[in-house]
C-alpha positions in Angstrom: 23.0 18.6 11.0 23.9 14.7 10.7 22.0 12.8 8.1 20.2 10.9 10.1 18.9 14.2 11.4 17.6 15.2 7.9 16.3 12.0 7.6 13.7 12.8 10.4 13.2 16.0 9.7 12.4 15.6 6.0 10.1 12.5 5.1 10.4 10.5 1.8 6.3 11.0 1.6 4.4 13.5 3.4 0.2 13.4 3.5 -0.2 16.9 4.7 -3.7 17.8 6.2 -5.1 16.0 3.4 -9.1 15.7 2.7 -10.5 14.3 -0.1 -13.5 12.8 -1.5 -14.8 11.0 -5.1 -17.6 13.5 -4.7 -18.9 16.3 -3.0 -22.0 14.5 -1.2 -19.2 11.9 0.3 -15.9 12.9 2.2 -13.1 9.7 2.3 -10.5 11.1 3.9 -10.6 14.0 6.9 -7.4 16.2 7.5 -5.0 13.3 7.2 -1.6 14.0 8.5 1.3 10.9 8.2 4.6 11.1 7.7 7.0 8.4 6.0 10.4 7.9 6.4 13.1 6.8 4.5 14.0 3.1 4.4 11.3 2.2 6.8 7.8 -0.2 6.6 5.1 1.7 7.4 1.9 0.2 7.8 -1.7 1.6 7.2 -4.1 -0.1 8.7 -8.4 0.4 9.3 -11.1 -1.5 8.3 -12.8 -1.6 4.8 -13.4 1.7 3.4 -11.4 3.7 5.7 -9.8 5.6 2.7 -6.7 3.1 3.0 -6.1 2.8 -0.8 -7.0 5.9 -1.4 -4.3 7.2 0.1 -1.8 5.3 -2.3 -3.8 6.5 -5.0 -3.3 10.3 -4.0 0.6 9.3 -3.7 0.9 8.3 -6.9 -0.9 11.4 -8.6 -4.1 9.6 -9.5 -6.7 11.6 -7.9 -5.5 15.2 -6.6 -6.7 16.1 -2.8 -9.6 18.4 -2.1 -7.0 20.2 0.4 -3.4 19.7 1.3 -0.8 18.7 -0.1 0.9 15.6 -0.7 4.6 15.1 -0.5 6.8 13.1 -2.9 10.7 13.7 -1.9 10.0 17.6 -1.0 8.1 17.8 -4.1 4.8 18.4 -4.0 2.6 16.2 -6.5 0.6 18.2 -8.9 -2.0 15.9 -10.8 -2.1 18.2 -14.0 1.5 18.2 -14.5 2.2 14.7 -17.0 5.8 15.4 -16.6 6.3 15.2 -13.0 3.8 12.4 -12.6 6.1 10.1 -15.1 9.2 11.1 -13.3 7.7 10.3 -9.8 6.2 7.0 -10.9 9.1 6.0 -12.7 10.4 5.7 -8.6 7.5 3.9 -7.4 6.3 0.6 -7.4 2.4 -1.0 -6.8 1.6 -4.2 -5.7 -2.4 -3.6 -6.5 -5.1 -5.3 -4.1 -6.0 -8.4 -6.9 -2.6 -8.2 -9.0 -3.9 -6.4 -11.9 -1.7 -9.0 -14.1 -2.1 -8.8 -17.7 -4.1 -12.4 -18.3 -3.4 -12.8 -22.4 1.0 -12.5 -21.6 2.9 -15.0 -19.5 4.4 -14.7 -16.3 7.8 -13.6 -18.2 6.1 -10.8 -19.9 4.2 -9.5 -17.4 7.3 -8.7 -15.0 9.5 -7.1 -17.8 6.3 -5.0 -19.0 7.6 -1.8 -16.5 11.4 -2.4 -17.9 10.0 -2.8 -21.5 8.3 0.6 -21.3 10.6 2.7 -19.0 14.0 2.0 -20.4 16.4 1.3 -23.5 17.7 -1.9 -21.7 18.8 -5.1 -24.3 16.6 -8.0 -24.6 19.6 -9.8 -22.4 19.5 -7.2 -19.9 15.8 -7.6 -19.6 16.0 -11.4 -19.7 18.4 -11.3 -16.5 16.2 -8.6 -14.5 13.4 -10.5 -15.5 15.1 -13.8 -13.8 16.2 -12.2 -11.3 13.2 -10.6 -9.9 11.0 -13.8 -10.2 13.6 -15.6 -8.2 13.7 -13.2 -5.5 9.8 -14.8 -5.1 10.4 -18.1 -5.6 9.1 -18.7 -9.4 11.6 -19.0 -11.5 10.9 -21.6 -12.8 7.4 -20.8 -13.9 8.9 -17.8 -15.9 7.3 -20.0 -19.2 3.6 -20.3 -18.1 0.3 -18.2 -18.7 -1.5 -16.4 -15.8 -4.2 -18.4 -15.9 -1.7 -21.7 -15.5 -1.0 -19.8 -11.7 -2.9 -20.3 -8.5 -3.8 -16.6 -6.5 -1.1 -16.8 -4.2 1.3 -17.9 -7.2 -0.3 -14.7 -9.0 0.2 -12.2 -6.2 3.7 -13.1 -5.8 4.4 -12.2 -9.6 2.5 -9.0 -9.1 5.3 -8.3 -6.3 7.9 -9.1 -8.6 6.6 -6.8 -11.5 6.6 -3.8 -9.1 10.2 -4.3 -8.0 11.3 -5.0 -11.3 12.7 -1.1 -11.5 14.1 -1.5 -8.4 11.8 1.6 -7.1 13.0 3.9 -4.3 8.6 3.6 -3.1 6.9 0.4 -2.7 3.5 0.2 -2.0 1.4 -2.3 -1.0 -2.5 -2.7 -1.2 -3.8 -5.2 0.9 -0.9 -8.1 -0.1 -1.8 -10.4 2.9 -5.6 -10.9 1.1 -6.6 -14.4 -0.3 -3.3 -16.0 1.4 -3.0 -19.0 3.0 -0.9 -19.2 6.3 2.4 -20.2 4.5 1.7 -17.9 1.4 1.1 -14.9 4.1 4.3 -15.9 6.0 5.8 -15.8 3.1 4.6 -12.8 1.5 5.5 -10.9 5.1 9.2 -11.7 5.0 9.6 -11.2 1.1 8.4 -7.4 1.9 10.8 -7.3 5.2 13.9 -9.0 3.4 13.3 -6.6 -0.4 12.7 -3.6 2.1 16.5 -3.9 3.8 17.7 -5.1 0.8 17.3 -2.7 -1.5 17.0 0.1 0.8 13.5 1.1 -0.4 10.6 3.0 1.5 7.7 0.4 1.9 3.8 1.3 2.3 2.0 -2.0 3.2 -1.8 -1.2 3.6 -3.3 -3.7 5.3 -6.4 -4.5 7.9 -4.2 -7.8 9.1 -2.8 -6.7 12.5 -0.4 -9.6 13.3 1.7 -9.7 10.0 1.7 -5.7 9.6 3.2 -6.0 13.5 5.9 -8.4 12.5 7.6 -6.2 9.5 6.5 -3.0 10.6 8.9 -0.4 11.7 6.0 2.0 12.3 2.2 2.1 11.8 -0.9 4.2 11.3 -4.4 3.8 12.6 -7.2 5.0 10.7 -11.1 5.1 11.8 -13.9 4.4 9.4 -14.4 7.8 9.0 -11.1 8.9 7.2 -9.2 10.1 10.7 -6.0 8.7 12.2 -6.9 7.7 15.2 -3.2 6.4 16.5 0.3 6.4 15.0 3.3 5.2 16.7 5.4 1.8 16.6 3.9 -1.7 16.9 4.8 -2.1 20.7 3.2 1.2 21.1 0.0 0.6 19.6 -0.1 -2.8 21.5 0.0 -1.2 24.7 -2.5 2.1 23.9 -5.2 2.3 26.3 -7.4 4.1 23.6 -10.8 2.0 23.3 -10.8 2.4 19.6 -7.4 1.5 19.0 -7.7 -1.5 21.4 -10.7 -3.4 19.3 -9.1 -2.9 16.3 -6.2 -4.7 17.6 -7.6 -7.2 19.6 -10.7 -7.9 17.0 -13.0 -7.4 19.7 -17.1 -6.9 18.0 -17.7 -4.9 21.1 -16.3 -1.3 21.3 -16.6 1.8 19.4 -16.1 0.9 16.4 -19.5 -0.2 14.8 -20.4 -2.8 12.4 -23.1 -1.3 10.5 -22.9 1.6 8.2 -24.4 4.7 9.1 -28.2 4.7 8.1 -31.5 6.1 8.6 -33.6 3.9 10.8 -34.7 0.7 10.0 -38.5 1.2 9.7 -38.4 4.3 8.0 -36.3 2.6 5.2 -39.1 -0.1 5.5 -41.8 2.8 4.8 -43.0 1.6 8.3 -45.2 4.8 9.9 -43.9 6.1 13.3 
């Protein structure tokens, strides 16, 4: 078997008929099946409260899924092992939804926090990583100032720098496009594009933002406000499914059958109107 072979036929991360939920009276996510390879950008996309993030919280070992499994490398991840989940985290890296920055260090500290905690590398090592990383998103040079001397696109660019400052073999990315302007979300879409073939890394962009998820993605996933995959395939693909659902989500249309409104008991009843 070549390796490219393998590489299809044994994912980096596997979701394996996955179902979870926060609590029993609620289910988030229903049978979920993806598969992501190697090297690739693989987009997630669905609207708000489709179990999107919840997903990268399951790959990272935070919560552990109702059933299935989940797949890290061939290894499954067990949530009550501390061991595993150190080693497996020590390969991944998160760029969370609102940066998650710590506000009392500077922009300096914040990015060598992971390599101040996870290795024995010299204070000039760091120094250089640190650099490094911060130019590879354009700030340098404000390496000196406080968080709250950033704006939010500033902000979420140092996020990104932070979670590839271990150079991880996963990236993941929660909603990165949010709060951008144009230029910024131009921006931010390359820099995941150019660090992904760079570095070689496997890249998780979740994201509800059609056009730029199109433009990086090697590969993309559907999922329906109910915690389903509705449609996996390549970017071209999707563009050109005839599935209804599929086709508003892409096209933004209000009409279709996806709904706007959150399932609830009639209107008048909730008003303690009688029938």
């Amino acid at each position: 078997m070549s390796p490219a072979s393998r590489l299809i036929d044994h994912p980096f991360i596997e979701i394996d008929q996955v179902t979870f939920g926060y609590d029993a009276s609620r289910t988030i996510l229903h049978d979920v099946t993806m598969k992501f390879q190697r090297g690739r950008v693989t987009a997630i996309m669905g609207g708000s409260g489709c179990g999107k993030t919840t997903l990268l919280r399951l790959i990272a070992g935070v919560h552990p899924a109702t059933k299935g499994r989940v797949i890290f490398d061939g290894e499954p991840v067990n949530t009550q092992d501390k061991e595993q989940l150190y080693r497996l985290r020590r390969r991944l890296g998160m760029l969370f939804q609102f940066g998650a920055l710590f506000t009392d260090l500077s922009v300096f500290e914040n990015v060598a926090f992971p390599l101040r905690e996870h290795t024995d590398l010299s204070l000039t090592m760091i120094r250089d990583i640190v650099l490094m990383k911060l130019n590879a998103v354009g700030l340098r040079g404000a390496a000196h100032l406080r968080i709250s001397e950033v704006s939010g696109g500033m902000a979420r660019r140092i996020a990104l720098a932070r979670a590839i400052s271990l150079d991880p073999e996963l990236i993941m990315y929660d909603e990165p496009f949010a709060g951008l302007d144009p230029i910024s979300m131009g921006v931010a879409a390359n820099l995941i594009r150019q660090l992904n073939d760079a570095t070689g890394s496997t890249s998780l962009v979740v994201s509800h933002d059609v056009q730029e998820c199109f433009e990086i993605a090697d590969y993309a996933y559907l999922m329906s406000s109910g915690g389903k995959v509705v449609a996996h395939g390549t970017p071209d693909e999707l563009r050109d499914s005839d599935d209804p659902e599929v086709r508003q989500f892409i096209r933004g249309e209000p009409d279709g059958p996806v709904r706007f409104h959150y399932p609830a008991k009639p209107f008048a009843e909730d008003l303690g109107v009688p029938p």
